[in-house]
C-alpha positions as CSV (number, residue, x, y, z in Angstrom):
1,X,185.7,104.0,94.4
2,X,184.9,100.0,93.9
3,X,182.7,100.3,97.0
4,X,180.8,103.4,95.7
5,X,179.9,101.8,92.8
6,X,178.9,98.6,94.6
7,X,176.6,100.6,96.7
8,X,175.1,102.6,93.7
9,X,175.0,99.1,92.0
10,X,172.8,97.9,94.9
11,X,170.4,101.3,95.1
12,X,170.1,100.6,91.4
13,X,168.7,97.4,92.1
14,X,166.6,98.7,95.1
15,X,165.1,101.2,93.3
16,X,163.7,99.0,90.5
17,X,162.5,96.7,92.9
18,X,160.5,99.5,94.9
19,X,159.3,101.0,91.5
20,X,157.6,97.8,90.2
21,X,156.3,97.2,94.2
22,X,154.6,100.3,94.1
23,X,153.5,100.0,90.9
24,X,151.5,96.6,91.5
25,X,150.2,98.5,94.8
26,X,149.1,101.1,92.8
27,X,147.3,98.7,90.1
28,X,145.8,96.4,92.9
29,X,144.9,99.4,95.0
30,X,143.0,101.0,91.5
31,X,141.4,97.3,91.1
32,X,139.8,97.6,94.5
33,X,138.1,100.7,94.0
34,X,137.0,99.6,90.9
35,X,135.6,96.3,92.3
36,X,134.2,98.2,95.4
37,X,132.3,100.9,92.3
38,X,131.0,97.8,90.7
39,X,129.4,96.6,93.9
40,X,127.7,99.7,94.7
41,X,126.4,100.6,91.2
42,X,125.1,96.3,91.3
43,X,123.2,97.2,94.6
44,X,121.5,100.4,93.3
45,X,120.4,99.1,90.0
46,X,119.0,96.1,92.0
47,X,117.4,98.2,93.9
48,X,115.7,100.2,91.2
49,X,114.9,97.1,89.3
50,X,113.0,95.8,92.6
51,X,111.3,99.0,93.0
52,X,110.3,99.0,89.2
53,X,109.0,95.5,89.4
54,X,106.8,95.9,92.3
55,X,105.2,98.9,90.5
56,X,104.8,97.3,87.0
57,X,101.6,96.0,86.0
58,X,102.8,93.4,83.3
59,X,105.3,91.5,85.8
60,X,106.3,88.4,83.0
61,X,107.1,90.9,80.1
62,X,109.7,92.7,82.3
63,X,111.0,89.7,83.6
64,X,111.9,88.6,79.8
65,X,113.7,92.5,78.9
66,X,115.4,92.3,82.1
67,X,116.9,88.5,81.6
68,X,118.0,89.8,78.0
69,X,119.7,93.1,79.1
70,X,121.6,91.3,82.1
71,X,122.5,88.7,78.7
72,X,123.7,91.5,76.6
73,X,125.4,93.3,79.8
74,X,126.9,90.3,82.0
75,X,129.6,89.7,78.9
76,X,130.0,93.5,78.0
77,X,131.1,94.2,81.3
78,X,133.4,91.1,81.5
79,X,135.1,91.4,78.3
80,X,135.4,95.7,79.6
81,X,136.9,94.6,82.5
82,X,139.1,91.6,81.0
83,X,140.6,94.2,78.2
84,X,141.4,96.7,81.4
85,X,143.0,94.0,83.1
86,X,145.3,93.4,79.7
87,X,146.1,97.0,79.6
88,X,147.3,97.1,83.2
89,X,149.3,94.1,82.5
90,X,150.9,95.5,79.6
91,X,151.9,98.7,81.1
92,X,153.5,97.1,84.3
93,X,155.4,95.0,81.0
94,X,156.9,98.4,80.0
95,X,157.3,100.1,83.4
96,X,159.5,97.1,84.2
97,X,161.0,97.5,81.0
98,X,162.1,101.2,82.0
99,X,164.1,100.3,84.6
C-alpha cells in the first residue's frame, strides 16, 4: 500500500510537471505564430506603402503622414503585444497554481 502511494505520489508530481511543459510549449508555440503574422502583415504593408509612394505625386507630404502613423503605431503595437505577454504570464501563474 506504502509503495502505491509512493508511485501515485511520483505521477502526481509527473503530471504537474508535464502540464506546465506543455503549457509553456503551447504559449511559445502561439508566440511564434504570432511573430511569424506580424512579419507577414510588416512585409505587405511595406509593400503597399512602396507601391503607393511610387504612384503619389506629392512624395515629401506622404513621407511626413507616414513617419507620424509608424510614430502613433510602432508604441500601440508594442504596448498590445507587451499587455499579451502579461496575460500569458499571468495565466501560466494560475495554471501552475491548479496543480
Amino acid at each position: 500500500l506504502q509503495d502505491l502511494e509512493g508511485k501515485s505520489n511520483t505521477l502526481h508530481v509527473a503530471s504537474g510537471t508535464f502540464s506546465q511543459n506543455a503549457t509553456r510549449l503551447r504559449k511559445e508555440q502561439e508566440w511564434q505564430r504570432c511573430k511569424t503574422r506580424l512579419a507577414i502583415i510588416s512585409v505587405v504593408v511595406f509593400l503597399i506603402w512602396i507601391m503607393i509612394f511610387i504612384l503619389i505625386g506629392d512624395k515629401m507630404t506622404f513621407l511626413i503622414i507616414s513617419a507620424v502613423l509608424l510614430a502613433i503605431i510602432l508604441p500601440l503595437t508594442w504596448c498590445g503585444i507587451r499587455h499579451w505577454r502579461q496575460q500569458e504570464d499571468q495565466e501560466s501563474f494560475r495554471d501552475v497554481d491548479s496543480i
